[in-house]
C-alpha positions in Angstrom: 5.5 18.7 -31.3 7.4 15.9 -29.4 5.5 14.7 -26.5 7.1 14.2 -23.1 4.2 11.4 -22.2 1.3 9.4 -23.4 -2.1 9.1 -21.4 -4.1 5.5 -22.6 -7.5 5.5 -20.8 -9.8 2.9 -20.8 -13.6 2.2 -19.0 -13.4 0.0 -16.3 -15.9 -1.5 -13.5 -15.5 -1.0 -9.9 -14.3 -4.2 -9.3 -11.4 -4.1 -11.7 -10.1 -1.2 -10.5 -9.5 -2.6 -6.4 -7.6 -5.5 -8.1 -5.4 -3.0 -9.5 -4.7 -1.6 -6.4 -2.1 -4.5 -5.4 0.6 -5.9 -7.4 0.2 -5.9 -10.8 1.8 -8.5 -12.6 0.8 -7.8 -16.3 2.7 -4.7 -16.1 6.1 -6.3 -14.4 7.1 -7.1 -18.5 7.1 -3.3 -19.3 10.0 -0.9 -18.8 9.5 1.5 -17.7 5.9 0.5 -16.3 3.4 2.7 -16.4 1.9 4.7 -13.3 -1.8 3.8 -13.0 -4.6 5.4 -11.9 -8.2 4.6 -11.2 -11.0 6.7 -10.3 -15.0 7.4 -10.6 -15.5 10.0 -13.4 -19.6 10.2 -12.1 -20.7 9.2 -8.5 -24.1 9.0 -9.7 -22.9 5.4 -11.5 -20.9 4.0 -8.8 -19.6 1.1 -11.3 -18.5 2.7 -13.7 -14.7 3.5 -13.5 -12.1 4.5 -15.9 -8.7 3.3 -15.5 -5.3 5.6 -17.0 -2.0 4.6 -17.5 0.6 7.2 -17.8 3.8 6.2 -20.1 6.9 7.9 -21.0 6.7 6.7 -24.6 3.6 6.3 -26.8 2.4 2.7 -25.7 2.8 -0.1 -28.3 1.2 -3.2 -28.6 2.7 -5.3 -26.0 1.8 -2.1 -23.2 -1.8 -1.8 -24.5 -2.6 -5.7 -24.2 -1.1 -5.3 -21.0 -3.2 -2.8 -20.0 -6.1 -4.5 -21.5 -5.6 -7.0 -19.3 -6.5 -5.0 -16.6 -10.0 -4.3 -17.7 -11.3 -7.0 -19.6 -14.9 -5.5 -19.1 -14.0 -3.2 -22.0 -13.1 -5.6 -24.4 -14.3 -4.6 -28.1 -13.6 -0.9 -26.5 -11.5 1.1 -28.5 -9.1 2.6 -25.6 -8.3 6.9 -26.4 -4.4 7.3 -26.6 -3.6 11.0 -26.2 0.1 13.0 -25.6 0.7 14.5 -23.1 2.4 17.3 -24.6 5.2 19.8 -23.3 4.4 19.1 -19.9 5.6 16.2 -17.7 3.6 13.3 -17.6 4.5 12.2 -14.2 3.7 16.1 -12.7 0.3 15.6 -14.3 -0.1 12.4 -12.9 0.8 14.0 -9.1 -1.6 16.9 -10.2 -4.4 14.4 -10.7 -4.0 12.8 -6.8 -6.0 14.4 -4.3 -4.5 14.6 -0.8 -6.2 11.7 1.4 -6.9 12.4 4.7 -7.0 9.6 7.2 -7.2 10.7 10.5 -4.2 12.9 11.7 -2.6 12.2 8.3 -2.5 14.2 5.2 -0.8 11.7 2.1 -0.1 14.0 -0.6 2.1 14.2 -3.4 4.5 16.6 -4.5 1.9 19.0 -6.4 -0.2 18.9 -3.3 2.3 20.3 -0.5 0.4 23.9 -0.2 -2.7 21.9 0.8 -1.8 20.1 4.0 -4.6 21.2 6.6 -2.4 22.9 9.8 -1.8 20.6 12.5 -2.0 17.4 10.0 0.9 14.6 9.8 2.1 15.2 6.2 3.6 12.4 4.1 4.3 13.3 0.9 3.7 9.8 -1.8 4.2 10.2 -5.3 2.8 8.1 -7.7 5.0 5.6 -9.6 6.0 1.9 -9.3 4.9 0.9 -5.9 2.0 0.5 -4.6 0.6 2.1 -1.7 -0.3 6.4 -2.4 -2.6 6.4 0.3 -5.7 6.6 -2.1 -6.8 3.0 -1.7 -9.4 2.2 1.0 -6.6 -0.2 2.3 -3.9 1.4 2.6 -6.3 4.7 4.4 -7.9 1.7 6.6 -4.4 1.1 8.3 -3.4 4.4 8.7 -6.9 4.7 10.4 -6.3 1.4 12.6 -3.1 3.2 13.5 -4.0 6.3 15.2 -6.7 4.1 16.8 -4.2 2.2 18.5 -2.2 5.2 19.0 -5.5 6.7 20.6 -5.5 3.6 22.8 -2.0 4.5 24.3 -0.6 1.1 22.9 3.1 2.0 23.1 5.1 -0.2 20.3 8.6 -0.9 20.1 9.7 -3.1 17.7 7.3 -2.5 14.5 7.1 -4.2 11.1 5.5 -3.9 7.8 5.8 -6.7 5.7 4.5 -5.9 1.9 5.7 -2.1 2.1 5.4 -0.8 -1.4 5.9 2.5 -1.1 7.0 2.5 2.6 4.1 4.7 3.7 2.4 3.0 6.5 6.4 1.9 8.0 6.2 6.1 7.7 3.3 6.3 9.6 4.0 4.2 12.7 7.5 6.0 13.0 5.7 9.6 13.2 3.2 7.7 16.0 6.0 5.3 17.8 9.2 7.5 17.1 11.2 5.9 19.4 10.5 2.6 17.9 12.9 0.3 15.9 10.6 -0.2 12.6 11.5 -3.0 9.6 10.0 -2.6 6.3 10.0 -5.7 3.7 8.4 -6.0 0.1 9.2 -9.6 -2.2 9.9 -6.5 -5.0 13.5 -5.1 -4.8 12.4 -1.7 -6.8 9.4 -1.1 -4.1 12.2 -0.8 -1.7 14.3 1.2 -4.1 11.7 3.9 -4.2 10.3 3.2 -0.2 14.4 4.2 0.5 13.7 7.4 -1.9 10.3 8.0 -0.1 12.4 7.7 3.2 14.6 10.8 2.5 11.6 13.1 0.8 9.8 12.6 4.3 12.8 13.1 6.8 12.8 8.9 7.8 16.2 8.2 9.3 17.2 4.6 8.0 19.1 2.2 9.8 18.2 -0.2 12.7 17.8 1.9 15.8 15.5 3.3 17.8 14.1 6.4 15.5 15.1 4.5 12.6 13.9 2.5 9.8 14.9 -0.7 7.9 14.7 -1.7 4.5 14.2 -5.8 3.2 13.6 -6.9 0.1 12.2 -10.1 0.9 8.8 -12.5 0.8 7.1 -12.8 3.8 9.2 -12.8 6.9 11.7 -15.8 6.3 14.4 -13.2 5.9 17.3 -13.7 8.3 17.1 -9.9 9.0 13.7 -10.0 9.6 13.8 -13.0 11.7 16.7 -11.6 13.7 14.4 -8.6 14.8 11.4 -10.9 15.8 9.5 -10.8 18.1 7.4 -8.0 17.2 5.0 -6.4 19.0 3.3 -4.7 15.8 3.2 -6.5 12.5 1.6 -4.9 9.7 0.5 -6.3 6.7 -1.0 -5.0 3.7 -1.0 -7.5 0.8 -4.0 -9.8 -0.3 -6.0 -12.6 1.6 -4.7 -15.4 0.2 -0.9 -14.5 1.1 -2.1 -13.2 4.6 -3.8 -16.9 5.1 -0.9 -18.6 4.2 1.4 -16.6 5.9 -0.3 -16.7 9.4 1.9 -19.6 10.7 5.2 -17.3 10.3 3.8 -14.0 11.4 2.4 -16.2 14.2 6.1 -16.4 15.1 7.4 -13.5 14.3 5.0 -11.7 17.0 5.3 -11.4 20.3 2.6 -12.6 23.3 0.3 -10.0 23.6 1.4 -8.1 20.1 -1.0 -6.7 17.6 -1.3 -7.6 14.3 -3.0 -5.1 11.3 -3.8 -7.3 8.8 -5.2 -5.8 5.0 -5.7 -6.0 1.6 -8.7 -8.6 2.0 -12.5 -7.7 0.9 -15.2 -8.0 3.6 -16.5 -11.3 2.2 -13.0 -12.7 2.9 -13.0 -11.4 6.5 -14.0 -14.6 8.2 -11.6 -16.4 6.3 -8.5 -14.5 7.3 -9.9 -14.3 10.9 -10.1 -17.9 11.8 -6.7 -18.3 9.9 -5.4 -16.1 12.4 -6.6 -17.5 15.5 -6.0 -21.2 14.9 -2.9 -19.0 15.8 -3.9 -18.1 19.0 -4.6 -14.4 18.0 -8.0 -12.7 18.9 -10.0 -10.2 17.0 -10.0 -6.8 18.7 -11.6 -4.4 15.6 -11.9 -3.7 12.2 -12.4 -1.0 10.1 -14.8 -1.1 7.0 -13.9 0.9 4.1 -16.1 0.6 1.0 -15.4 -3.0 0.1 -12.4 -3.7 2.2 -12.0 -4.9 5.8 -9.4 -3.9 8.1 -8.3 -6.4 10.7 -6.3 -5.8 14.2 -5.9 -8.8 16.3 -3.6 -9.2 19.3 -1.5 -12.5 20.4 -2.5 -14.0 23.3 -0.1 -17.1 23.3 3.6 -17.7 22.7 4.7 -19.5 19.6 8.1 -19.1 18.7 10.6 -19.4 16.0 10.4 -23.5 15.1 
């Protein structure tokens, strides 16, 4: 029996699998990459993970060191490599993804449609090569901060969301703000390739008008597209601490007095950090959300600084 995918499991700790949750760079050498999946086979021992990676093809050695990499807590661990079978490995891996819900919102995938809770904001996610399903504390964090300024009556009109992956939380502020005139960016041209895809399977007009959504693949927001749109009076971003740190000066800029900022993919021990980075920048903290390990910051401008 020819199999239509391969399943390669290995242990992992808690710890390793948040890293995996933003880019991945030891899989970037693979093609096609895998999908991968993390979750917590017994609650009762909260460190102990276990960490899958779905491939088309049986995974050789270059795609099993790579994988490896990921978990280096199971080193000397022999990992189980099992087909898939008749079935389609990527329906199994949708099968496997719970619907998360955040608030209003309901993130499923494909397998999950008949499960949306009536009166919920559906957004259907698949897993595959970007990140951003809706099942890390991150990404649920900012779709919580959302609603909560939604909830506020903070109306937004020029939104963006710099670090996209799979376009999901650029979603999410267009079914809160849907008048509003949303950019999306990511520094990797294929999470914008499958945020465009994403954009059609949830009924998200593209183009750069009111209602409508724009795609950049781009780092940061040096773009000339993205620059052109600034000011803007929400800025998302949902990538890791060091790269929000660095990038305050520029989303400084690119936000207008008195616009919010939702700032993510840092740990609460790096909270402080990213904070004061933010307002040597004339921003102030207005909340944060905790989830699990993972802070969630909003801050709003209170001074201009412009384009240099």
């Amino acid at each position: 029996m020819s199999a239509s995918g391969w399943k390669l499991s290995l242990p992992c700790t808690k710890e390793e699998a948040e890293q995996i949750a933003g880019e991945v760079p030891e899989m970037e050498g693979l093609d096609p990459p895998p999908v991968l999946m993390t979750s917590e086979p017994d609650p009762a021992r909260p460190d102990e993970w276990r960490l899958d990676a779905y491939f088309e093809d049986r995974p050789d050695s270059e795609a099993l060191a790579a994988v490896r990499a990921l978990a280096p807590s199971a080193a000397g661990v022999e990992p189980r490599i099992e087909p898939l079978g008749d079935e389609d490995w990527l329906r199994m891996s949708q099968r496997e993804l719970e619907p998360i819900l955040a608030g209003r919102f309901c993130v499923h995938t494909s397998e999950h449609r008949k499960d949306v809770p009536a009166g919920a904001i559906a957004l259907q996610i698949d897993a595959g090569r970007a990140f951003g399903t809706g099942h890390h504390e991150t990404t649920t964090g900012c779709l919580i901060a959302l609603e909560r300024l939604r909830e506020a009556g903070i109306a937004f009109a020029d939104i963006a969301d710099i670090g996209t992956g799979t376009g999901l939380l650029a979603f999410a502020a267009l079914k809160l703000w849907p008048e509003a005139k949303v950019v999306a960016s990511d520094i990797d041209p294929v999470s914008i390739e499958v945020a465009e895809q994403n954009a059609t399977i949830n009924a998200v007009a593209l183009g750069s008008g009111a209602g409508e959504l724009e795609l950049v693949a781009a780092p940061g927001v040096a773009h000339e597209r993205l620059r052109a749109r600034a000011p803007y009076d929400l800025l998302i971003a949902n990538i890791l601490a060091g790269p929000l740190i660095a990038l305050a000066p520029d989303f400084a800029r690119a936000t207008a007095p008195g616009g919010r900022i939702l700032l993510a993919g840092l740990l609460a021990s790096q909270a402080e950090d990213v904070t004061a980075a933010y307002r040597r920048q004339g921003f102030a903290r207005i909340f944060a959300i905790e989830r699990g390990d993972w802070t969630i910051l909003v801050m709003r401008k209170r001074r201009a600084t412009g384009w240099q």
